[in-house]
C-alpha positions in Angstrom: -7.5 -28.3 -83.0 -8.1 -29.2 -79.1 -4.6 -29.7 -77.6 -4.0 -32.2 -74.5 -2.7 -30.3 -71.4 0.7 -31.3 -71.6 0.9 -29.9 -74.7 -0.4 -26.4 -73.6 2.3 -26.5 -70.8 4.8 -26.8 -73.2 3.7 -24.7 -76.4 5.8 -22.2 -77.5 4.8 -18.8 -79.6 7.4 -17.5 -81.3 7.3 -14.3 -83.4 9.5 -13.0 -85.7 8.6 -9.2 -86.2 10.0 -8.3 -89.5 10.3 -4.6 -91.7 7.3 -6.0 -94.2 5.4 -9.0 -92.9 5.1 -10.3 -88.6 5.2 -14.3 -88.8 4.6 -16.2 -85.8 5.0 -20.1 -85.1 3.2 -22.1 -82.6 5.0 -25.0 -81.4 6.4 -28.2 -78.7 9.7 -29.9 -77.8 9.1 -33.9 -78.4 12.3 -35.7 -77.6 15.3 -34.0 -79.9 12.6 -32.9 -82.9 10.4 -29.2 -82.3 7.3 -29.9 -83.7 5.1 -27.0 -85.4 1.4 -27.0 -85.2 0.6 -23.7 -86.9 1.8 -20.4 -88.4 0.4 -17.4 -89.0 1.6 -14.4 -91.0 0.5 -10.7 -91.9 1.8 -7.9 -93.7 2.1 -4.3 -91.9 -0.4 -1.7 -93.3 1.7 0.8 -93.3 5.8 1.6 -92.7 5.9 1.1 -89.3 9.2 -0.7 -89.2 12.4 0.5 -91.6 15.6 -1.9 -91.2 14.4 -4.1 -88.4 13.7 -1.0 -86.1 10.1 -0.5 -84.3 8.9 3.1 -85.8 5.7 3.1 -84.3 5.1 1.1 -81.5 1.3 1.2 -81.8 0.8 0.2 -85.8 3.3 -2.9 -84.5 1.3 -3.6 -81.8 -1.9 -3.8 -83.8 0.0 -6.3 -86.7 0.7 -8.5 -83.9 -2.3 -8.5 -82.3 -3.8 -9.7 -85.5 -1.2 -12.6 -85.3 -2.0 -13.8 -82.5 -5.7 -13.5 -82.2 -5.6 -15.5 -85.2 -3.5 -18.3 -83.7 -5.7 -18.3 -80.7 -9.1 -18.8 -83.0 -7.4 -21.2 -84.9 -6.1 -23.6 -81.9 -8.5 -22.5 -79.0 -6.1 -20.9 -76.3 -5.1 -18.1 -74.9 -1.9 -17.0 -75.6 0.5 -15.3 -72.6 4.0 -16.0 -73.1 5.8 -14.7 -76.4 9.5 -15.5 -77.6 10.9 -12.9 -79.5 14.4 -11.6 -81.4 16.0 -8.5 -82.1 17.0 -8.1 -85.6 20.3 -8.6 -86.9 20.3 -5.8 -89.4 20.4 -3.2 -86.3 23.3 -5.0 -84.8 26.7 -2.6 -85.1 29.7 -4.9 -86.0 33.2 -3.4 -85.9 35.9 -5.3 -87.1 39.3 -3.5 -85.7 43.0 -4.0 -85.6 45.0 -3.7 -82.8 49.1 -4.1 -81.9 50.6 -3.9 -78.9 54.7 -4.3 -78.2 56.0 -6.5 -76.3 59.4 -7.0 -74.1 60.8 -9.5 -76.9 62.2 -11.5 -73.8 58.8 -12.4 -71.9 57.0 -15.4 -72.9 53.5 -14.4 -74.0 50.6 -15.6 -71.5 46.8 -15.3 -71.1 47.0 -11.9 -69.2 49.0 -10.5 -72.2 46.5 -12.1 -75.0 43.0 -11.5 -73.1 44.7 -7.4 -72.1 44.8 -6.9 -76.5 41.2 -8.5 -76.8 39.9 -5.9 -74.2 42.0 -3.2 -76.0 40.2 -4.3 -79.2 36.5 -3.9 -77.6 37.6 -0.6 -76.5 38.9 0.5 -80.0 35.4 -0.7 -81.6 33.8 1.0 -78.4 35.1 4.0 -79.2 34.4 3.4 -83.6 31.1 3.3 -82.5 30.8 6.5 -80.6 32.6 8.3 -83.1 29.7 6.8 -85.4 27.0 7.4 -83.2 25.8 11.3 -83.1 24.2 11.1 -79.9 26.9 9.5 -78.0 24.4 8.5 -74.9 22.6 6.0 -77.0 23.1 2.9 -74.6 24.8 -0.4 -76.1 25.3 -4.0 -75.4 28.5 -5.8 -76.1 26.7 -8.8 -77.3 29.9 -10.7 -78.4 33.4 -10.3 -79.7 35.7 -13.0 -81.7 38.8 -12.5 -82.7 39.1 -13.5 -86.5 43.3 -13.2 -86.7 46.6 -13.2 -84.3 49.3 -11.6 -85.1 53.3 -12.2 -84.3 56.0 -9.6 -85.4 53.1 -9.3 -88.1 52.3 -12.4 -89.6 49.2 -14.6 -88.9 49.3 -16.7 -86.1 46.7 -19.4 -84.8 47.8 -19.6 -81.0 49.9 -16.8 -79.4 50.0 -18.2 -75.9 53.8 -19.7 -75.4 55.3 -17.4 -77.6 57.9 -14.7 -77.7 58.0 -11.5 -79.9 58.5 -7.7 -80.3 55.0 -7.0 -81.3 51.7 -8.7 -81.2 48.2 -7.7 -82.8 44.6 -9.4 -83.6 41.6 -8.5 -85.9 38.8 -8.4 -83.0 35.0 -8.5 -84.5 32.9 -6.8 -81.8 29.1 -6.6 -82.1 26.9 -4.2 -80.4 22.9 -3.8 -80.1 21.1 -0.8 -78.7 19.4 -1.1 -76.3 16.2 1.2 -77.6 15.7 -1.9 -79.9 15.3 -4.7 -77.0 13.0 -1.6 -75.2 10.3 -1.3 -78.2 10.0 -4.8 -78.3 8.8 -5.1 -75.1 6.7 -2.3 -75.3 5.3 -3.8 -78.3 4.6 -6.9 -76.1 3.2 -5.1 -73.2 0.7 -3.5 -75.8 -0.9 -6.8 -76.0 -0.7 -8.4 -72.9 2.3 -10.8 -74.3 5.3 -11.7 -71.5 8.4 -12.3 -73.0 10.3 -15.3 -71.6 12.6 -15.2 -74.5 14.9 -12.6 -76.2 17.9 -13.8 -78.5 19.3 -12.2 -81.7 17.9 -13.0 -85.2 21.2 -14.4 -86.7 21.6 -16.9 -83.8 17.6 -18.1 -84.1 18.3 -19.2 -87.7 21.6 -20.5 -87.1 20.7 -22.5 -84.3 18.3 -24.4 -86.6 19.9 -24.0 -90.0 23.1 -25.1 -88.9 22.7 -27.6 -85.5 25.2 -27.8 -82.9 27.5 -30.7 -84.5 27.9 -28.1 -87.5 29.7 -25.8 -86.0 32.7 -26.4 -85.3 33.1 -26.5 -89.4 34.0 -22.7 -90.7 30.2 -22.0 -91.8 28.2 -18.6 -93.3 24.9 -18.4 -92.7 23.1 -15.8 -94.9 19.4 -14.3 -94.2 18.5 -12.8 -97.2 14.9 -10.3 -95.9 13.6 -7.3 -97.8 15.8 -4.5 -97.5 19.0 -5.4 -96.0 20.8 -9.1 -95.9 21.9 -10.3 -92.2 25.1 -12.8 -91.9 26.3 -14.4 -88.8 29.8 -17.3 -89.1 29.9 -20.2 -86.9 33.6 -21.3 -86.8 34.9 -24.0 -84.1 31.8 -24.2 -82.1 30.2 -20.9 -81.8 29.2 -17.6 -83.5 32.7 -15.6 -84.6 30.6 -12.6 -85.8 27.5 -10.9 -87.0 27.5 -9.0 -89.9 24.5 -6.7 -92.2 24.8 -5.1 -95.9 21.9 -2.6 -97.0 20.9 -5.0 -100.1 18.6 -7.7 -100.3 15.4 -9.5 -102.5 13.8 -5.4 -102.6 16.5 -4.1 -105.1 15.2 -7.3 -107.0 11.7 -6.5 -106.8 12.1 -3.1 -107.8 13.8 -3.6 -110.9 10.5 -6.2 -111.7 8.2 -3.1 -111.2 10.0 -0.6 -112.9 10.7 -2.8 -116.1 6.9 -4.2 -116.4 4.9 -1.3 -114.5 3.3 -3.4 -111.9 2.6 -2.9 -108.3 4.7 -4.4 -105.7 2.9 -7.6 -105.0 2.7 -8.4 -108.5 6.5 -8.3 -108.8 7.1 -10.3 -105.9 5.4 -13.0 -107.2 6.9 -12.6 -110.6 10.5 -12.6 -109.0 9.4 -16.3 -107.0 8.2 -18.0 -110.5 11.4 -17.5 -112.1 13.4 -20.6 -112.9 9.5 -22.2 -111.6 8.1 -22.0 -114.8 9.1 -21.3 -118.1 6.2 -18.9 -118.5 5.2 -16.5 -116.4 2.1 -14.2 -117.1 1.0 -10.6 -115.5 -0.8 -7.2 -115.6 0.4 -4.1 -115.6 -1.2 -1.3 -113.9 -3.0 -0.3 -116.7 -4.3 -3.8 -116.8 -2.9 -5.0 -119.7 -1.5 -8.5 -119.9 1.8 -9.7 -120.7 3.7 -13.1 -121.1 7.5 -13.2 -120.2 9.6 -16.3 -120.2 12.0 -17.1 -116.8 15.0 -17.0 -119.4 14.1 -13.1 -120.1 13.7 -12.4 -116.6 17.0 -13.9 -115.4 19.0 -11.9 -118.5 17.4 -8.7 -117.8 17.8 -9.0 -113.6 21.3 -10.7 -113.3 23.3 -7.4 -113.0 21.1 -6.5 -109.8 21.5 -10.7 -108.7 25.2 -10.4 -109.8 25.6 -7.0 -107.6 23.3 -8.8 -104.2 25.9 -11.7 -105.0 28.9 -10.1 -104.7 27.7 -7.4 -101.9 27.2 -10.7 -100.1 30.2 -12.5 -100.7 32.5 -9.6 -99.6 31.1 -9.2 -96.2 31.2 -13.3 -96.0 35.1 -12.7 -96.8 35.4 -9.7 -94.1 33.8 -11.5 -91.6 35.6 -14.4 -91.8 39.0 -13.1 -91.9 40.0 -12.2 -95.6 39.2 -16.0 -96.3 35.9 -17.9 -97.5 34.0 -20.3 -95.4 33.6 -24.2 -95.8 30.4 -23.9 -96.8 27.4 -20.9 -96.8 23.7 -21.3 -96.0 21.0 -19.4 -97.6 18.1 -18.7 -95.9 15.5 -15.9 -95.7 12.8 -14.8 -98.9 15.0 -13.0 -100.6 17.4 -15.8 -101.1 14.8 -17.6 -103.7 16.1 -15.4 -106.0 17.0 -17.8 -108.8 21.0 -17.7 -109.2 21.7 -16.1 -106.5 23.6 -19.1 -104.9 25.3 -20.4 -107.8 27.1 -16.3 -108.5 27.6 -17.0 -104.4 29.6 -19.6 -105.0 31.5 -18.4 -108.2 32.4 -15.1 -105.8 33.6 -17.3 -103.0 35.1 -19.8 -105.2 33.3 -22.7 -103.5 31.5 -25.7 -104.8 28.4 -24.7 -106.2 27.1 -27.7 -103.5 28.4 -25.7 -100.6 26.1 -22.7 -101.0 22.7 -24.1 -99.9 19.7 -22.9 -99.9 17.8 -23.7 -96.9 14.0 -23.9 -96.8 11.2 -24.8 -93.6 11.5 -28.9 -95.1 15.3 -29.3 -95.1 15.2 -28.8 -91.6 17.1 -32.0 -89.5 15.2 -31.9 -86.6 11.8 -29.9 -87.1 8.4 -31.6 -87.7 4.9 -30.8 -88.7 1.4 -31.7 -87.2 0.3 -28.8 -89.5 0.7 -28.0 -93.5 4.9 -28.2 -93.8 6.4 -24.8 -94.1 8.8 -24.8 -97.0 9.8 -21.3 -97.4 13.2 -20.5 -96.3 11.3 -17.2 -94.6 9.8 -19.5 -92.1 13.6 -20.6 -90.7 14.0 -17.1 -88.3 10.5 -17.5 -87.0 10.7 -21.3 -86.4 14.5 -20.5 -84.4 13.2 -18.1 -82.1 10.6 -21.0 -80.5 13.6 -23.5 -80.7 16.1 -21.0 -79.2 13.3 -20.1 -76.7 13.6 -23.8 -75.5 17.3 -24.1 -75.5 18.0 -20.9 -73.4 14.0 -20.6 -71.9 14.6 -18.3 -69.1 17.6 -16.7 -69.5 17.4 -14.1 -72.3 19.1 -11.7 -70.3 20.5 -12.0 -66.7 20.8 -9.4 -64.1 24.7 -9.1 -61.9 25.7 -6.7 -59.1 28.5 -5.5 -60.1 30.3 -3.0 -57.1 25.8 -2.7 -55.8 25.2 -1.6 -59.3 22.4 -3.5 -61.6 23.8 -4.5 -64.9 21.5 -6.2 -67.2 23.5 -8.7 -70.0 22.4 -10.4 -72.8 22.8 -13.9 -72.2 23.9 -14.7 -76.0 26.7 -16.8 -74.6 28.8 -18.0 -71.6 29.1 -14.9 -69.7 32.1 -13.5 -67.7 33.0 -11.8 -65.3 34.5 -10.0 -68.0 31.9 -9.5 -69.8 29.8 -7.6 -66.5 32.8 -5.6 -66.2 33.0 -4.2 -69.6 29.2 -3.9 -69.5 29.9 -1.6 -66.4 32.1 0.9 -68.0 35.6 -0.9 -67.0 38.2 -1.5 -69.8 41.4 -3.3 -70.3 43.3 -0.6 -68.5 41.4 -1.0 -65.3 40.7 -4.7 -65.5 44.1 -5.9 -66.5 46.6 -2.6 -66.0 49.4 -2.0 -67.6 52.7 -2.9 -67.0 55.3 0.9 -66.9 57.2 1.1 -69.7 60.9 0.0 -70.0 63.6 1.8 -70.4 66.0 1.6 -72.9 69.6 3.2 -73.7 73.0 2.7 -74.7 75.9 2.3 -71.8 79.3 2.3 -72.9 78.4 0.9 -75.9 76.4 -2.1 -74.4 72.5 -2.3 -74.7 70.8 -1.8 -71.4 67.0 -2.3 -70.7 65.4 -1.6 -66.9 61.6 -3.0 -66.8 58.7 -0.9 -65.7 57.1 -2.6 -63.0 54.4 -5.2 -63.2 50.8 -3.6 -63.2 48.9 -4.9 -60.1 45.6 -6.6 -61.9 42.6 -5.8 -61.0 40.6 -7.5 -57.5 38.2 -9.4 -58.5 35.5 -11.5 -56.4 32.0 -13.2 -57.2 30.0 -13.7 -54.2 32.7 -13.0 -52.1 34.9 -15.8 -53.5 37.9 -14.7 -55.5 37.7 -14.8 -59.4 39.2 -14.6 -62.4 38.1 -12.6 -65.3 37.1 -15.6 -67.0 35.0 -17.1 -64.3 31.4 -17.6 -65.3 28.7 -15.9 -63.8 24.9 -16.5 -62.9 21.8 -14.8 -62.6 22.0 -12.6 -59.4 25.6 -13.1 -59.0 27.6 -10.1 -57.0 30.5 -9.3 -58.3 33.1 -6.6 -56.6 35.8 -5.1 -58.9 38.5 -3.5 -57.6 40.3 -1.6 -60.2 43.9 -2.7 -61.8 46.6 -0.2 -60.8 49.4 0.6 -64.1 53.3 -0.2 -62.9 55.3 2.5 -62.7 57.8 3.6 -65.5 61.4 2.3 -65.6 63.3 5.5 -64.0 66.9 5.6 -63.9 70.0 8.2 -63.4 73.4 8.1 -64.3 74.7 8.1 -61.0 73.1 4.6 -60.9 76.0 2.9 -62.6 78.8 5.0 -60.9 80.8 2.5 -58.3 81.3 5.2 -55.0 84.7 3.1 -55.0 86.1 5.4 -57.8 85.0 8.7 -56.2 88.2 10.4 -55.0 88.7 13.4 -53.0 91.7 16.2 -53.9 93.4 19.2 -53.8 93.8 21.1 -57.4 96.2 24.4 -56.6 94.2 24.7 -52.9 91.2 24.0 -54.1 89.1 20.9 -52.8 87.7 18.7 -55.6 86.1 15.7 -55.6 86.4 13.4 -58.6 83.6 11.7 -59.6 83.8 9.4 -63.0 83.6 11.6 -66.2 79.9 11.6 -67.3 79.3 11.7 -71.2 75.3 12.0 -72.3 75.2 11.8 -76.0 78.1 13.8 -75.9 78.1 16.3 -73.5 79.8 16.3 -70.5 76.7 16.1 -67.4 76.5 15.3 -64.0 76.3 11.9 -62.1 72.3 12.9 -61.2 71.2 13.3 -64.9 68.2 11.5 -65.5 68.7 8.6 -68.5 65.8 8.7 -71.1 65.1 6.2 -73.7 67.4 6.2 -76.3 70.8 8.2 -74.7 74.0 7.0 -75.5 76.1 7.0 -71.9 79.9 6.8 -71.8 81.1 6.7 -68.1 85.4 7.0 -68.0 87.2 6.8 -64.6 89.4 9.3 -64.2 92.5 7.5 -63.7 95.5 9.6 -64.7 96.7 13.6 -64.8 95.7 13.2 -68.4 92.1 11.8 -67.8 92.1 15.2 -64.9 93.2 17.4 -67.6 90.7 16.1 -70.4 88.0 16.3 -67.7 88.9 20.3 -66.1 89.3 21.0 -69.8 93.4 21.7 -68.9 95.7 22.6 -71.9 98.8 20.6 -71.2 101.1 22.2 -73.7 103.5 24.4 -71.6 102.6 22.8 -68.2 104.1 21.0 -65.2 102.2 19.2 -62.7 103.6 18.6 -59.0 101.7 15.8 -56.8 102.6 16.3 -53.5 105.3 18.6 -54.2 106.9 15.9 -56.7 106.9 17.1 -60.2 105.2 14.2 -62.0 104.3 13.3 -65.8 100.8 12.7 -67.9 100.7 9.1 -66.5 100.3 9.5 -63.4 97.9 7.4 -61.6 96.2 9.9 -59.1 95.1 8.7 -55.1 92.9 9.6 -52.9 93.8 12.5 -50.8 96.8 14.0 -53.4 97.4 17.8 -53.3 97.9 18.4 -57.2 99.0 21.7 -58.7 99.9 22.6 -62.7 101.9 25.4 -63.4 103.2 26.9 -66.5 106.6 26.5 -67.6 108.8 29.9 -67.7 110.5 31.0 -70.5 114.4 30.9 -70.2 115.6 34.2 -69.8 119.8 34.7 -69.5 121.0 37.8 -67.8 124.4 39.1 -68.3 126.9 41.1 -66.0 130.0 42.2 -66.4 132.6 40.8 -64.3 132.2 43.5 -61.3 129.2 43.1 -60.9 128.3 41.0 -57.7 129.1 37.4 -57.3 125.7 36.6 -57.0 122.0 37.7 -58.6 119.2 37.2 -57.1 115.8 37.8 -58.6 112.8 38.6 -55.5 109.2 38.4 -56.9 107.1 40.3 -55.1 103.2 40.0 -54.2 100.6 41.3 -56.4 97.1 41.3 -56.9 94.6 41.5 -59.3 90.6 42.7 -59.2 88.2 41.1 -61.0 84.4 40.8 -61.6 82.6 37.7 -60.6 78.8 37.3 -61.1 78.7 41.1 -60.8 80.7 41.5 -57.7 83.9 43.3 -57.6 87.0 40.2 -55.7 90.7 40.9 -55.1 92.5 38.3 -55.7 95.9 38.5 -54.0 99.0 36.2 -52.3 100.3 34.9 -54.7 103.7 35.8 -56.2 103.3 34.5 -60.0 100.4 34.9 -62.3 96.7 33.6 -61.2 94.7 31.4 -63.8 90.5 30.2 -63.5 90.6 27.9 -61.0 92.7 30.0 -58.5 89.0 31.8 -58.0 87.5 29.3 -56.0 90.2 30.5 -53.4 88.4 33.8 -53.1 84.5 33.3 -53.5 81.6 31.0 -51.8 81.1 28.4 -54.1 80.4 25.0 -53.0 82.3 22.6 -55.9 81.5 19.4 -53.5 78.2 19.3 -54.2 76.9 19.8 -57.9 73.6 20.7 -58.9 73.9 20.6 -62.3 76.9 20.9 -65.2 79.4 23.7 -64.2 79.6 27.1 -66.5 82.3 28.7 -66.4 83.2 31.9 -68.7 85.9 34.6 -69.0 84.8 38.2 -70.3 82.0 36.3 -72.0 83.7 33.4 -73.6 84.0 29.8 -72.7 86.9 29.4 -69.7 89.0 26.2 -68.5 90.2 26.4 -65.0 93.9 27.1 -66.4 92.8 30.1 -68.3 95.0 33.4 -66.9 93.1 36.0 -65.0 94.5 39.4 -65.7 93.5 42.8 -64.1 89.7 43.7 -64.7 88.2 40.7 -66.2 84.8 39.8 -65.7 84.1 36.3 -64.5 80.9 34.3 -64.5 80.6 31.1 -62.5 77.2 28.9 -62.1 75.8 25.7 -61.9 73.3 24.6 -65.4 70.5 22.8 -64.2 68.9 22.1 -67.5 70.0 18.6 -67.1 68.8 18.2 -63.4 66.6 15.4 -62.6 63.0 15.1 -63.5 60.1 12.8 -62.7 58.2 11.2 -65.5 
């Protein structure tokens, strides 16, 4: 065939490098159809791919070399530029759930819905380490969708605007390794091919089998190889998700040679006549003949269709968010298999119409100067070249990002985001986190403090500022300064005291300053007791003698209290600056004399004292002419009541004491401050 120069300048090879057979498809862009001019295509001689991965580069290298020589023969060039794909089937999709609460009062924004996609990537990051058992194996984040929202826990199509306790998403993330894109090109480099195109198997064929004006409709594309089945689902204008399942035409096949004893090819071809002709006639590998009708075949092989069905269908349904597509395209040899769409349907409960098969001639806009391929195998090869053309250049794209080199995938509109998590950075240090709040009961009424606001991440491109969703270029620089989290909400009782109610005293000499009585899920604490979530806080004023003697723990049964030298009663609404003292009331005691006896009695009390023990140290106490009780202590020791550090002990020959307790002769005291309930940072 002798070309014209233009079309030299403008051909295309594209191969498609598959785990039995390398195809490749020579080919021009005329106006909006690709034309294909010829096709070549050639079994491996031995296994030296399994599952879409290169085994041995050199036994590749050698199949392809055969392809292309071939081509080059046939046509009369010299081919030097290749367009190749990576194979879906060694693509790792990971389709995770994850929440995140919320303050119920904030309005939900962008920030808050792109931080809990990046939390997803991160969660199927780390599923795929976990997988993984060399954990260095290098991966790219080739896309991530997110197939559901979630409000307070039911479905949601947009969360932006909103307002909730708790949000959540199912996020699909796909990863390739990058050891697959690196034997391709030394596969390439084996016979002097340069690559000017790399994209992903799934989005060659969808980008003919479904065109661009198809995709905003909820579509399954299916590519039914040898051993394992590759899916990929377009849904409002782009690929949501890549997905692969371990069965395909070869579980087919193999039933064929195990139920007639022929070789593999011979079963192959058996497995395309059915439903082709009503007779279909064989060897064995003995070399006798046989005659079976398409109508035995189908009975004896629909378990094994019935099993590829269903496996298909239920990653269709997975994929696409628990729900089936519009519509599902077959394409692929394996998906000749006669019924297989129709049990697609019945699984998916579609239209038996809406699951297609999809060969080389239903293509819209793909034409032939050569014999017309018709084999829905032919679709991958044939959307390589095309998606060669649409994205010729740019298979992957090379960013600074902080001086470093990072090499992306250029399967989509890339980010800024994108280079970052490529880099190592997540949704913590991209986005931060805002501290958490703190919540707790006050007198009854529900209180919340906020953490503080996370300060997001710096972000520049080419020493302009950016956005995480800013697009970025070939040879873009791109400087990320890390996000920093807010702080946690912190608070302490003493927070909520007003200093206005703090009053200074005198209880029986003894200098005391009232604070407001301090309940913690009830205990009595000090005024600088950290609040956690969750405590229950009652604050009380004391007012009163009665709120004094609830708070110094103070029996009042048998007392009298003097303010100021005036006796005074239970109500008493205590000042600033009063000298209080409680004493105990005497018990009436009548004394009789006879009649010459003096006049006048007259009773003289006179000083004692008393020694006790107090935190191990002997102390007289003395002075006073009636009885000494707890508090009358303080008198006689160093110990600093104006300033607390923690919730006052007080005990009396072991036992819990009040401050009107009576000391008698010899009793041990202990005195101290509890500073279990001092302050501590989070």
């Amino acid at each position: 065939m002798n070309l014209d120069r233009h079309i030299r300048e403008e051909l295309v090879f594209g191969l498609d490098i598959g785990t039995r057979t390398i195809m490749g498809i020579l080919g021009f862009q005329r106006g909006n159809d690709f034309v294909v001019i010829a096709s070549e295509q050639i079994e491996h001689e031995s296994r030296a791919m399994m599952d879409g991965q290169i085994h041995d580069i050199f036994k590749v290298a050698q199949t392809v070399q055969k392809v292309k020589a071939a081509l080059e023969k046939r046509l009369g060039i010299q081919l030097k530029d290749v367009a190749i794909a990576a194979a879906g089937r060694v693509l790792k999709t990971y389709l995770v759930r994850i929440d995140q609460n919320l303050d119920e009062v904030k309005e939900i924004n962008k920030d808050v819905i792109r931080e809990l996609e990046l939390k997803g990537i991160d969660e199927a990051q780390v599923k795929l380490k976990e997988e993984l058992d060399d954990t260095n194996i290098d991966y790219f984040c080739v896309g991530y969708s997110v197939v559901n929202y979630y409000l307070n826990e039911y479905v949601i199509t947009n969360l932006e605007g909103h307002k909730g306790k708790k949000i959540g998403a199912d996020v699909l993330a796909t990863f390739l390794p990058r050891s697959v894109v690196e034997s391709l090109y030394a596969v390439m480099d084996k016979v002097g091919l340069n690559v000017v195109s790399l994209t992903l198997e799934p989005i060659a064929a969808i980008n003919v089998a479904i065109p661009e004006n198809l995709r905003l409709l909820n579509l399954a594309l299916v590519d039914v190889g040898a051993g394992t089945s590759d899916i990929a689902i377009t849904k409002e204008g782009a690929v949501i998700g890549y997905g692969m399942i371990p069965v395909a035409g070869d579980e087919i096949t193999e039933r064929i040679v195990h139920k007639y004893l022929v070789d593999f090819q011979t079963a192959e071809k058996i497995k395309y006549q059915i439903g082709k002709e009503e007779a279909i006639y064989f060897s064995d590998i003995l070399g006798l003949p046989h005659t079976v009708t398409s109508q035995e075949l189908l009975e004896y092989l629909e378990d094994a269709v019935d099993h590829l069905a269903e496996e298909i269908s239920s990653k269709i349904y997975e994929l696409n968010g628990n729900k089936a597509p519009n519509a599902v395209f077959c394409v692929g040899g394996g998906s000749q298999v006669q019924g297989l769409t129709e049990k697609i349907s019945e699984k998916l409960k579609l239209p038996k119409e809406r699951v297609a098969l999809r060969g080389g001639n239903t293509l819209i806009n793909v034409k032939y100067e050569c014999e017309p391929l018709v084999s829905p195998d032919v679709i991958t090869p044939i959307g390589i070249c095309v998606t060669s053309i649409l994205q010729r250049g740019y298979d992957f794209i090379e960013v600074k990002v902080n001086g470093d080199t990072v090499k992306l995938l250029n399967t989509k509109k890339l980010t800024v985001a994108d280079a970052g998590i490529q880099k190592g950075f997540n949704h913590t240090n991209l986005l931060g986190r805002q501290g958490s709040s703190l919540i707790f009961t006050l007198n009854q009424q529900r209180k919340k403090i906020w953490g503080e606001p996370a300060i997001p991440a710096e972000l520049y491109v080419n020493g302009k500022e950016a956005s995480l969703d800013t697009p970025i270029h070939d040879g873009d620089e791109i400087v990320i300064k890390p996000a920093v989290n807010g702080k946690s909400a912190k608070a302490y009782i003493k927070d909520f005291i007003d200093e206005k109610k703090v009053k200074k005293i005198i209880i029986n000499d003894v200098e005391m300053e009232l604070s407001v009585l301090c309940m913690l899920n009830g205990v009595i604490v000090q005024p600088n007791t950290q609040i956690n979530n969750d405590d229950e806080i009652e604050l009380f004023e004391i007012r009163t003698i009665e709120d004094l003697a609830r708070y110094a723990d103070i029996e009042i049964e048998d007392k009298e209290f003097f303010v100021n030298g005036i006796k005074v009663d239970l109500n008493y609404s205590i000042e600033n600056g009063d000298e209080i003292y409680f004493k105990e009331i005497k018990e009436d005691k009548t004394i009789l004399v006879s009649e010459t006896d003096e006049d006048s009695l007259s009773v003289h009390l006179q000083d004692h004292s008393v020694t006790v023990t107090v935190n191990g140290n002997p102390v007289i106490m003395e002075g006073k002419k009636s009885g000494y009780i707890f508090v009358d202590i303080f008198n006689f020791i160093d110990f600093d009541l104006k300033n607390p550090q923690g919730n006052i002990v007080l005990k009396l020959n072991g036992k819990r004491a009040a401050f009107t307790d009576i000391i008698k002769q010899g009793d041990m005291i202990e005195i101290y401050w509890d500073k279990s309930n001092k302050a501590v940072d989070i």
